[in-house]
C-alpha positions in Angstrom: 7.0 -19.6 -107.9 9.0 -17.4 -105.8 12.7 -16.0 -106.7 14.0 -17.8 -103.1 12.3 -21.0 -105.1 14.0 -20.5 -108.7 17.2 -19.2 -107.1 17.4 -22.3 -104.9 17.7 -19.9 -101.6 16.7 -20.8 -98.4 16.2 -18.2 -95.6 17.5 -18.9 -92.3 17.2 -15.6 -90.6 19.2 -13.7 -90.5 21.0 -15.5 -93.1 19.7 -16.3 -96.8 21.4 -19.4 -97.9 21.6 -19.9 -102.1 22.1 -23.9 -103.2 24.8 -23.7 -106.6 26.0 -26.4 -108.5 29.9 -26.1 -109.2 31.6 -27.3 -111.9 34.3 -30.2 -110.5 37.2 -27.8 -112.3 35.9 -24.8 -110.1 37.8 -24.5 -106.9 37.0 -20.9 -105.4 33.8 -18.6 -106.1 33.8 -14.6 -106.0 30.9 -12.7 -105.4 29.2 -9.2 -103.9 25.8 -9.2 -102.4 23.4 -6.5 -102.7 21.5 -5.1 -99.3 19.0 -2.4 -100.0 19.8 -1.1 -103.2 23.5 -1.5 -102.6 26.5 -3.9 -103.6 28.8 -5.0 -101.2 31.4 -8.2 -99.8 29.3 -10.6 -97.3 30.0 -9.1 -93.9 29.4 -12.8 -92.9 32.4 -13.9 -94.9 35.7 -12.6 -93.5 37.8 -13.9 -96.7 37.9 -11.0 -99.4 39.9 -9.8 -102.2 40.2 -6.7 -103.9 39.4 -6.0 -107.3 41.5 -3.8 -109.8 39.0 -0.6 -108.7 39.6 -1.2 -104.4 36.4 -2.7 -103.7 36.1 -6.0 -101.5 35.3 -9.2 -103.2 34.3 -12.3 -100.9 35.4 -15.2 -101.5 34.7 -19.3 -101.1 37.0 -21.5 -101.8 35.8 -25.0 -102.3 37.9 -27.0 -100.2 36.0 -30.6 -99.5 33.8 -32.1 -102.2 31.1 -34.7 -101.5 31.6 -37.7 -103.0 29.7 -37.8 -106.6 26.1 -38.7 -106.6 24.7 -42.1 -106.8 22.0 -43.1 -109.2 20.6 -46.2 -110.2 19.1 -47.7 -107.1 18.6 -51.6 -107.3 17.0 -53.0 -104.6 18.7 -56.7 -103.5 16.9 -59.9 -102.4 17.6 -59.0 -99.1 15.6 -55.3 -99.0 18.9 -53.6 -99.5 19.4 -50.8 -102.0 22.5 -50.6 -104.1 23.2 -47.3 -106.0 25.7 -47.2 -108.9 27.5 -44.3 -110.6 
């Protein structure tokens, strides 16, 4: 198995996208990427912060949330599924 495979990442050149699940409580995520060797904000994010030693943090801020997954999947008389919480 591949890191992109246990990290949940998808490449989508030129972009590498990481799947994360996020805590309902959590509202905005800070992070740094490393590009050869070296640490540094997403220069596809324009949203930073700076941390306590000058150094740009990006940041996401979770603004619309799907609505919770279903589970339970019954299947009606009729061919229709029904999924329940």
């Amino acid at each position: 198995m591949s890191i992109l495979q246990k990290l949940k990442m998808k490449l989508v050149p030129p972009l590498f996208i990481l799947l994360l699940s996020v805590p309902p409580e959590v509202d905005t995520l800070r992070y740094r990427i490393v590009v050869d060797g070296q640490w540094m904000a997403d220069p596809y994010n324009p949203d930073y912060e700076q941390d306590s030693f000058g150094q740009r943090i990006s940041v996401f801020r979770i603004t619309d949330r799907p609505p919770p997954a279903m589970f339970n999947p019954t299947v009606l008389s009729d061919g229709t599924v029904r999924f329940s919480l």
